[in-house]
FILUM-49786 format. One record per residue: residue number from 0; x, y, z of N, C-alpha, C in turn; residue in one letter. Coordinates in nm, 2 decimals. Layout:
# FILUM-49786
- n  n_x  n_y  n_z  ca_x  ca_y  ca_z  c_x  c_y  c_z  res
- NUM  X  Y  Z  X  Y  Z  X  Y  Z  A
...
//
This chain:
# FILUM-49786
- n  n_x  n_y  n_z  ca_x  ca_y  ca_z  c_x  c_y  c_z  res
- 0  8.98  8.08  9.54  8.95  8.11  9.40  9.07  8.08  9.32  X
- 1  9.07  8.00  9.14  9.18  7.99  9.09  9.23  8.13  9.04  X
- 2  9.36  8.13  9.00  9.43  8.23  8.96  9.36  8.28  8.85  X
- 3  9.31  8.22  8.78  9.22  8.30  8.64  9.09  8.37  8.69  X
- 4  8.99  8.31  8.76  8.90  8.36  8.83  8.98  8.53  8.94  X
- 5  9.03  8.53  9.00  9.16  8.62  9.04  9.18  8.74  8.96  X
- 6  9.21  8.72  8.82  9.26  8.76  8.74  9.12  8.85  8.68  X
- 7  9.02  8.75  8.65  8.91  8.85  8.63  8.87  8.92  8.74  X
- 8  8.84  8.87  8.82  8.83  8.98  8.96  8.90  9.12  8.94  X
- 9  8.94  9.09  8.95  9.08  9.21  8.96  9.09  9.30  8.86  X
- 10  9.04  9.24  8.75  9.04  9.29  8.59  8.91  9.43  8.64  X
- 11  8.80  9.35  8.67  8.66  9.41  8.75  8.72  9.53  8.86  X
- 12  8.82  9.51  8.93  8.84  9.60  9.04  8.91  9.70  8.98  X
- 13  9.01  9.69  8.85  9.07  9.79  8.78  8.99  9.92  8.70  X
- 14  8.90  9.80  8.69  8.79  9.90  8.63  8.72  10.02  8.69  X
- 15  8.70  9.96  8.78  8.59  10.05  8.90  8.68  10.13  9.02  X
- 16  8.83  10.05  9.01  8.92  10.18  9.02  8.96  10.28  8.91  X
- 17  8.98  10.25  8.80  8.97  10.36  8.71  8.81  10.49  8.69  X
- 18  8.75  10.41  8.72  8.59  10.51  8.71  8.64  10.59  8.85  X
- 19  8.67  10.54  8.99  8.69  10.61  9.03  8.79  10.76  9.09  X
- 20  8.88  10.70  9.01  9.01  10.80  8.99  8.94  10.93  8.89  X
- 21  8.88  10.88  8.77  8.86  10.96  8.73  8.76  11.09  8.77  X
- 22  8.70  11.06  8.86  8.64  11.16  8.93  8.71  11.27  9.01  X
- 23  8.80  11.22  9.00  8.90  11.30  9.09  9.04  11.40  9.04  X
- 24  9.02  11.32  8.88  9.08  11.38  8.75  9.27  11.34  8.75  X
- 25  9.26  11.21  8.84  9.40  11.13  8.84  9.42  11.00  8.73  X
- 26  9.32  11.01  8.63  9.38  10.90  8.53  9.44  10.96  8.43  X
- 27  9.55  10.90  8.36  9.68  11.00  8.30  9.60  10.90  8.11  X
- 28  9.60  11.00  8.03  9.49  10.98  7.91  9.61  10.92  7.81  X
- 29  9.74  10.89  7.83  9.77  10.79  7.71  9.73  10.65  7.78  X
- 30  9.67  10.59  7.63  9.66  10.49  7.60  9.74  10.39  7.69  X
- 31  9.89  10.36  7.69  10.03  10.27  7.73  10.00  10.30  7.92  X
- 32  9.93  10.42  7.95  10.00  10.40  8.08  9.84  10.36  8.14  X
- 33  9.75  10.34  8.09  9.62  10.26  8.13  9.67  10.12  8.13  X
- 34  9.69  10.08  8.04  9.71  9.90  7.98  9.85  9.90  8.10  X
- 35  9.92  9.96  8.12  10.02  9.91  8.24  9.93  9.93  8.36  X
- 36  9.88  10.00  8.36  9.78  10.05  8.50  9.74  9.86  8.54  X
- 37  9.71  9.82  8.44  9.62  9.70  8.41  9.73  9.60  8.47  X
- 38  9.83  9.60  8.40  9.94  9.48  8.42  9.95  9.53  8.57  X
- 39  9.97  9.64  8.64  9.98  9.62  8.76  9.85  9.60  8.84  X
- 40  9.74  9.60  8.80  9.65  9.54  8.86  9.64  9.36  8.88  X
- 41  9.69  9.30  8.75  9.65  9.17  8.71  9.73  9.08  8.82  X
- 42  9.87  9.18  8.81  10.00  9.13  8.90  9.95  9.13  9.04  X
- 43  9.89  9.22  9.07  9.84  9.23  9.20  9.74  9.11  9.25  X
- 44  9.63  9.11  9.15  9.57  9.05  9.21  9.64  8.89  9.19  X
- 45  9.74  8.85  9.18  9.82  8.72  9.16  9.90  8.74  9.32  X
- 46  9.93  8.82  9.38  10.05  8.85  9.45  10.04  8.78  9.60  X
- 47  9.94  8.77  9.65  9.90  8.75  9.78  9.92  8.59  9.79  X
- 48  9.94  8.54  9.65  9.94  8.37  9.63  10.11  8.35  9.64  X
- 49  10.20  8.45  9.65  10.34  8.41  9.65  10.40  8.31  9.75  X
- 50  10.31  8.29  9.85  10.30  8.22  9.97  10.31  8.05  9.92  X
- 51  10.28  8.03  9.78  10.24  7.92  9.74  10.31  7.90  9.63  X
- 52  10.41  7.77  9.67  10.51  7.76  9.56  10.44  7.73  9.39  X
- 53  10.38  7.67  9.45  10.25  7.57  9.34  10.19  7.68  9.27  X
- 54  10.12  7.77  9.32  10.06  7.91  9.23  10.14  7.94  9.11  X
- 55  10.05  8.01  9.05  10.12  8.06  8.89  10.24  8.18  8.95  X
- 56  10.19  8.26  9.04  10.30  8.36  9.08  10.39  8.33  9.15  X
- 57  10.30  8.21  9.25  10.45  8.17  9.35  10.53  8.11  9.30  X
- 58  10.50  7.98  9.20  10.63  7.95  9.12  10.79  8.00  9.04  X
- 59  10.70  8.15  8.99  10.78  8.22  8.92  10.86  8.32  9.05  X
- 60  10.79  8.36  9.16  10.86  8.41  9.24  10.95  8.32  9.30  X
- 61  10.96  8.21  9.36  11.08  8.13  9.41  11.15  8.08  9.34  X
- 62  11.14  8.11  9.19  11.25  8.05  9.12  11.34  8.18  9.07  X
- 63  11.25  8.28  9.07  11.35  8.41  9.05  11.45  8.43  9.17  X
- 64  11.39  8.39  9.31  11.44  8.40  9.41  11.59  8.36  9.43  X
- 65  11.57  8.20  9.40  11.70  8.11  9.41  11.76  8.17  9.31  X
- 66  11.72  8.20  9.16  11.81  8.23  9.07  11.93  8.36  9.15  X
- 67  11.83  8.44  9.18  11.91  8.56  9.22  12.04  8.55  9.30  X
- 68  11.98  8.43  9.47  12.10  8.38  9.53  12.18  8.31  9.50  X
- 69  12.15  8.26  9.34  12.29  8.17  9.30  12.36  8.26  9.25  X
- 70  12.28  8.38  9.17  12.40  8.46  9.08  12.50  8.53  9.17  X
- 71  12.44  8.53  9.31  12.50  8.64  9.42  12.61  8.55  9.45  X
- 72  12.57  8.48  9.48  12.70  8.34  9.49  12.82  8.38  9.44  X
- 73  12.81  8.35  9.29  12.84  8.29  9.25  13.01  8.43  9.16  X
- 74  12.88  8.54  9.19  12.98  8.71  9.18  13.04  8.73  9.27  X
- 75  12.98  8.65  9.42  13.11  8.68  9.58  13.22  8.59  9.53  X
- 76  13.15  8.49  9.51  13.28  8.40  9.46  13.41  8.41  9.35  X
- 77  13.36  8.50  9.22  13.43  8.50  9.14  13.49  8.63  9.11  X
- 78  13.39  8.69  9.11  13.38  8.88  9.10  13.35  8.94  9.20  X
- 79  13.43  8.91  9.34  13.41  9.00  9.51  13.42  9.18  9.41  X
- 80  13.46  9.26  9.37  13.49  9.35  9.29  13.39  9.41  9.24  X
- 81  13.29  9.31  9.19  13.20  9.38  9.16  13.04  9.37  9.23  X
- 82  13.07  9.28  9.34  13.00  9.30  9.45  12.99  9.43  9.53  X
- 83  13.10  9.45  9.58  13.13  9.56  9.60  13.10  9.68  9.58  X
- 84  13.10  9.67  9.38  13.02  9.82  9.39  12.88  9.82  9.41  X
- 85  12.81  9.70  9.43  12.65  9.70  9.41  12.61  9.68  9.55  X
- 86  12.72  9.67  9.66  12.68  9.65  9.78  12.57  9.71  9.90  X
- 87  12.52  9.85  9.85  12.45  9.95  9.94  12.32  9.84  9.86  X
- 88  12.29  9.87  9.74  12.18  9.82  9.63  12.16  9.67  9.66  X
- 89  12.20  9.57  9.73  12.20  9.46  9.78  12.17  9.47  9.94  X
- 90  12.22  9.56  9.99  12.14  9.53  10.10  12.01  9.60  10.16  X
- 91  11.99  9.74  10.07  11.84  9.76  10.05  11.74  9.66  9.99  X
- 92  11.76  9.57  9.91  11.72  9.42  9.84  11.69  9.38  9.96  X
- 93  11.80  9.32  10.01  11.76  9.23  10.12  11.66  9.28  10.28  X
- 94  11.75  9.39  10.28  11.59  9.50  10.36  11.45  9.45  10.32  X
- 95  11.44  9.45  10.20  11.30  9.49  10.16  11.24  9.32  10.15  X
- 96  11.27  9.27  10.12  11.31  9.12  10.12  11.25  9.07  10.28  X
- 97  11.33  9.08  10.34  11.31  9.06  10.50  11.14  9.01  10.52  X
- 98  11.10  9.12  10.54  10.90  9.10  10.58  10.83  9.02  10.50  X
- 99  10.88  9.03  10.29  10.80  8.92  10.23  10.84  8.83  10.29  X
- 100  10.97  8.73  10.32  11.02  8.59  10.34  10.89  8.55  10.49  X
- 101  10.93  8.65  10.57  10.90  8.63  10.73  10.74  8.63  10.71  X
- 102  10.67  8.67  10.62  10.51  8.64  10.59  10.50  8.51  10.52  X
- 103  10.57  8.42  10.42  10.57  8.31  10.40  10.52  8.20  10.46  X
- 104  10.46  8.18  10.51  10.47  8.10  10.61  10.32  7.95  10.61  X
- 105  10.27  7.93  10.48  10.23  7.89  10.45  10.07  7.92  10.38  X
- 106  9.96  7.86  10.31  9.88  7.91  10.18  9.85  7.97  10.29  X
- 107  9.79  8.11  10.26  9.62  8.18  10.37  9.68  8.20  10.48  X
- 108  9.79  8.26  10.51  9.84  8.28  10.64  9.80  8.43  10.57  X
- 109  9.98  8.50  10.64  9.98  8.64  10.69  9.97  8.71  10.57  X
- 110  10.01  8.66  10.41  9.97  8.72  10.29  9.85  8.75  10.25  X
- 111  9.73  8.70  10.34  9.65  8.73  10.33  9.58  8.76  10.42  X
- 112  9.66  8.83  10.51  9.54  8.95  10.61  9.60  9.10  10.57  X
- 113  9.53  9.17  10.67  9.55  9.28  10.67  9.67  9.40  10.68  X
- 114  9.78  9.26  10.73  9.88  9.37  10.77  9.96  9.30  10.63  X
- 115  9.95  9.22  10.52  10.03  9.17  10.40  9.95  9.35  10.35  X
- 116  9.88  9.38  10.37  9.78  9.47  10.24  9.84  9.62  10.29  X
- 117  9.89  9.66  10.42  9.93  9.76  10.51  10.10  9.78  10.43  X
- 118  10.20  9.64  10.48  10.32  9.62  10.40  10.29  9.64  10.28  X
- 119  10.23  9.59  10.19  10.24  9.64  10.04  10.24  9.78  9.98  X
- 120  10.11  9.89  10.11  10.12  9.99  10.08  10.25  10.07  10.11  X
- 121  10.31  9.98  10.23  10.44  10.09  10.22  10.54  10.10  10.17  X
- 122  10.52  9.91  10.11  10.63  9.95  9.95  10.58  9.98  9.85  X
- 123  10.48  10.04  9.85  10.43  10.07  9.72  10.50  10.24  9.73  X
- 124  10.43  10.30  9.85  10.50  10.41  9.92  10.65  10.39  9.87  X
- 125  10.76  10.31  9.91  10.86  10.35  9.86  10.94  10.35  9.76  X
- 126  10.86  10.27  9.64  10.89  10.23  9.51  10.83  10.37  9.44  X
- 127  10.74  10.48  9.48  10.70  10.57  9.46  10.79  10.69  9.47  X
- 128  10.83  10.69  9.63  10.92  10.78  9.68  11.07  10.78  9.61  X
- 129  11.14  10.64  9.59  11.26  10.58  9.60  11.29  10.58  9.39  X
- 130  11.17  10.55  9.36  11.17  10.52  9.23  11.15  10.64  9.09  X
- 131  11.02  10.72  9.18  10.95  10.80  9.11  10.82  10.73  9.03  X
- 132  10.78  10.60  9.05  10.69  10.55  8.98  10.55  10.61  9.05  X
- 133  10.49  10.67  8.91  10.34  10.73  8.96  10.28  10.67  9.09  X
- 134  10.22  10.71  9.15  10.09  10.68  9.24  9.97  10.61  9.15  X
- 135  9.97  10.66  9.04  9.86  10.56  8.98  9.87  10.45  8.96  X
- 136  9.98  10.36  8.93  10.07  10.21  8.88  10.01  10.16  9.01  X
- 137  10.07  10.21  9.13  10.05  10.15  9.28  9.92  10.14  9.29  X
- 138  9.82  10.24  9.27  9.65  10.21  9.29  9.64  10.10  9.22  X
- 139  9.66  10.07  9.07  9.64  9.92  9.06  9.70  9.80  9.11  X
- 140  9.82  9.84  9.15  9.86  9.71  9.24  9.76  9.71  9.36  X
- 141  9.73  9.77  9.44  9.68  9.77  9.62  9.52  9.72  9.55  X
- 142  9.47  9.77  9.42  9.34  9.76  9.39  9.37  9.58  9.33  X
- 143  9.44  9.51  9.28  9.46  9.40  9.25  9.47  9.31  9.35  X
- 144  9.52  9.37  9.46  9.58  9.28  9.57  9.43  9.27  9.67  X
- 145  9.33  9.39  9.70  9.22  9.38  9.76  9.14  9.29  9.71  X
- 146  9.12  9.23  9.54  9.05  9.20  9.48  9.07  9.04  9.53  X
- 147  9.22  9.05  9.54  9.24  8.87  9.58  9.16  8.87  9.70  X
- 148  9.19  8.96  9.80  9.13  8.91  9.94  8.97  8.91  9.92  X
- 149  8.91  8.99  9.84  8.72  8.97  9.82  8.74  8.85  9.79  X
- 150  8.82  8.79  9.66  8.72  8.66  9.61  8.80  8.53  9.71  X
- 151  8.92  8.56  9.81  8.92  8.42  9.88  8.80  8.44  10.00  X
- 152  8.80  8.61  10.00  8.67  8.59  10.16  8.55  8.50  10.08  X
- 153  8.48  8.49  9.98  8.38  8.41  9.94  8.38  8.30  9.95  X
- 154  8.52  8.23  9.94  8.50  8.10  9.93  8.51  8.04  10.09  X
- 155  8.47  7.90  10.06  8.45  7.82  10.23  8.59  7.86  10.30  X
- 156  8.67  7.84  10.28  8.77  7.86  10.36  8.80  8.00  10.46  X
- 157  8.78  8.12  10.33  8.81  8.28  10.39  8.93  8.30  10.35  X
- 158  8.93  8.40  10.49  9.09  8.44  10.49  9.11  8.50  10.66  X
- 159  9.26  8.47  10.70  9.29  8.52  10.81  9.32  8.68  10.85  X
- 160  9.22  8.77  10.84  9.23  8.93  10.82  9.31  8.92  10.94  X
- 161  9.29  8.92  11.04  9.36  8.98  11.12  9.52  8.86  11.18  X
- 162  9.51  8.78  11.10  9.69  8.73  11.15  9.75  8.81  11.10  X
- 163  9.88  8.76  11.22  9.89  8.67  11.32  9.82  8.68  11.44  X
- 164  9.75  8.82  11.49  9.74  8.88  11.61  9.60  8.76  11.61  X
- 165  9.54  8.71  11.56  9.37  8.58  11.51  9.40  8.47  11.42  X
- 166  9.44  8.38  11.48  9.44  8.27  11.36  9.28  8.22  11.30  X
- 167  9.20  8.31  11.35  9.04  8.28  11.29  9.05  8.32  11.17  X
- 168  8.94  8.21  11.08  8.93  8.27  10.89  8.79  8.38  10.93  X
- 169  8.80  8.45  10.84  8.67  8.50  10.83  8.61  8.51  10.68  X
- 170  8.49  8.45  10.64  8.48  8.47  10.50  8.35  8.51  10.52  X
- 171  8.25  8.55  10.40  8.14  8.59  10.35  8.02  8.51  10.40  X
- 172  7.93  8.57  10.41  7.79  8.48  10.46  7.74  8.36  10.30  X
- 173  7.73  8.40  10.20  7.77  8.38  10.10  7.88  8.29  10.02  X
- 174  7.94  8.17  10.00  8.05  8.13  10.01  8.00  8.04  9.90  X
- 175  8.12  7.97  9.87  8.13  7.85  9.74  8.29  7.82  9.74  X
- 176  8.30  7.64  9.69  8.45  7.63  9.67  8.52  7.65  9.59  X
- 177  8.65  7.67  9.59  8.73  7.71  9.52  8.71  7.58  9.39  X
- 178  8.74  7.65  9.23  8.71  7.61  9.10  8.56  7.50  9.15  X
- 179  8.48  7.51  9.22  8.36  7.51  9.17  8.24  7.57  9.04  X
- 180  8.13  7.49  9.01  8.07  7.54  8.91  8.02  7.69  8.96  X
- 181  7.97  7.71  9.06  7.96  7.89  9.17  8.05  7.98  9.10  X
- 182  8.20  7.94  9.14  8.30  8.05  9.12  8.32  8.02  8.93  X
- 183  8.28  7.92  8.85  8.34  7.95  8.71  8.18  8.04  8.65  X
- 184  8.06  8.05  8.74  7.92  8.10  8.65  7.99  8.25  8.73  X
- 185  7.99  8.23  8.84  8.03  8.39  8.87  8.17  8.48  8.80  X
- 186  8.28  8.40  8.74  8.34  8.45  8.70  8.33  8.48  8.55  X
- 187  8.25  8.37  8.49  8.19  8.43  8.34  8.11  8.53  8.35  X
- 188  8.02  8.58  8.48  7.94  8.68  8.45  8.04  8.81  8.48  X
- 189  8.14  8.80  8.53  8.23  8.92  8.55  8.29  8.94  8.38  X
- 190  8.36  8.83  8.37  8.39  8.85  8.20  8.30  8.92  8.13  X
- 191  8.20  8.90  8.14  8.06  8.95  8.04  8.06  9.11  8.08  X
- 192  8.04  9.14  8.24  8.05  9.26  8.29  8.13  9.34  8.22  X
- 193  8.25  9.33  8.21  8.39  9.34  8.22  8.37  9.43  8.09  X
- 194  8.36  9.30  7.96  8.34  9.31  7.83  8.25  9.42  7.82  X
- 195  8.14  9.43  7.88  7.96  9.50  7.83  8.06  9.61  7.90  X
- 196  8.11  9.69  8.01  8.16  9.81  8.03  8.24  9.86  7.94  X
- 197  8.37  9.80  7.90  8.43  9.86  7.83  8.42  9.89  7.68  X
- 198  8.31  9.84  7.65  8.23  9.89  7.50  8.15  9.99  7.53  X
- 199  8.06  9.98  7.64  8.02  10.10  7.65  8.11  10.22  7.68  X
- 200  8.24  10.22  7.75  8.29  10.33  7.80  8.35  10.39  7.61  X
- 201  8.43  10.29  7.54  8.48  10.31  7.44  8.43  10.37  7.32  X
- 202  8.31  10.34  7.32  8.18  10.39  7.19  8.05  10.46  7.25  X
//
C-alpha cells in the first residue's frame, strides 16, 4: 500500500481506536491532545516503512540518522567537554537505537512482523515510563503501526508475521497491488468513511 493510502488507513484505525477508548472513559477531552493523538497515529502508521530509504518516513529517518552521527563527530572532535556531559543520554540513544538498525534489513522483512510490533510496544512502554508521555499518544502510535500491517496483509505480496523465526509472507484471501485502481477505490471509500463519521460524531 502507498504511504497516503497508509495514512488514511490509519486515519480509520485512530478513529475506531478513539470510539474505543472511550468506552472505557481514557480519551482526555481537550481538543490539542486528540489532534496529537492523531499525529501519533499518522506517524505510526508511516513507521514500519523506515526499513525503506525511498519511503516518505524512511527518507527522513536516515537522513536525521547520519545528520546526528556527523554532529556527534564532529562535538568528539571539537567539543570532547561537552560530550561528556551528555554521555549517559548518548548511550541510552544508542541502546535504543541497537534493535531498530538490526531490524533494517530490507523492505517487508522484520519491520513488519510481529516481533517490529512487540519492540515498539516496549518503547512505547519506556518513552511512557522514562518520559511521562500519556498511555494515550502510545495507543495511537501501536494503533497506526497495526494499521500498516492490515493494509500490506491485503496486498499480493503480505507481510512476513512471523520473521525471522518464517521467512513465509502471509497476506489476506482478498488481495490487490500496491497503488492499484482496488487500493485507490478502497482508500477513497475510507476517506468518505472517515469524513461521514466525524460529522456525525461532531453534530
Amino acid at each position: 500500500m502507498l504511504a497516503s493510502g497508509h495514512q488514511v488507513l490509519g486515519f480509520t484505525f485512530g478513529l475506531i481506536a478513539v470510539t474505543v477508548m472511550q468506552t472505557f472513559g481514557i480519551v482526555p477531552v481537550h481538543t490539542l491532545d486528540i489532534v496529537l493523538f492523531f499525529v501519533f497515529v499518522l506517524f505510526g502508521s508511516l513507521l514500519p516503512d523506515i526499513d525503506t530509504p525511498t519511503s516518505r518516513l524512511g527518507s527522513k529517518f536516515w537522513r536525521m540518522l547520519i545528520l546526528f552521527f556527523f554532529v556527534t563527530l564532529l562535538v568528539y572532535l571539537f567539543f570532547p567537554d561537552l560530550l561528556d556531559t551528555y554521555r549517559e543520554d548518548l548511550k541510552i540513544f544508542v541502546v535504543l537505537m541497537i534493535p531498530i538498525l538490526v531490524m533494517i534489513r530490507g523492505h517487508r522483512k522484520m519491520t513488519h512482523s510481529l516481533l517490529f510490533l512487540a519492540v515498539l510496544f516496549l518503547y512505547s512502554t519506556i518513552i511512557v515510563e522514562g518520559l511521562g508521555v500519556p498511555w494515550f499518544f502510545m495507543y495511537g502510535l501501536l494503533a497506526g503501526a497495526l494499521s500498516h500491517f492490515v493494509g500490506d496483509f491485503v496486498t499480493k505480496k503480505g507481510i512476513p508475521l512471523f520473521y525471522p523465526l518464517s521467512k513465509r509472507y502471509y497476506r489476506f484471501f482478498f488481495t490487490f497491488r500496491t497503488g492499484s485502481l482496488t487500493e485507490r477505490g478502497i482508500v477513497i471509500a475510507l476517506m468518505i468513511w472517515n469524513v461521514w463519521y466525524l460529522v456525525k460524531e461532531i453534530f
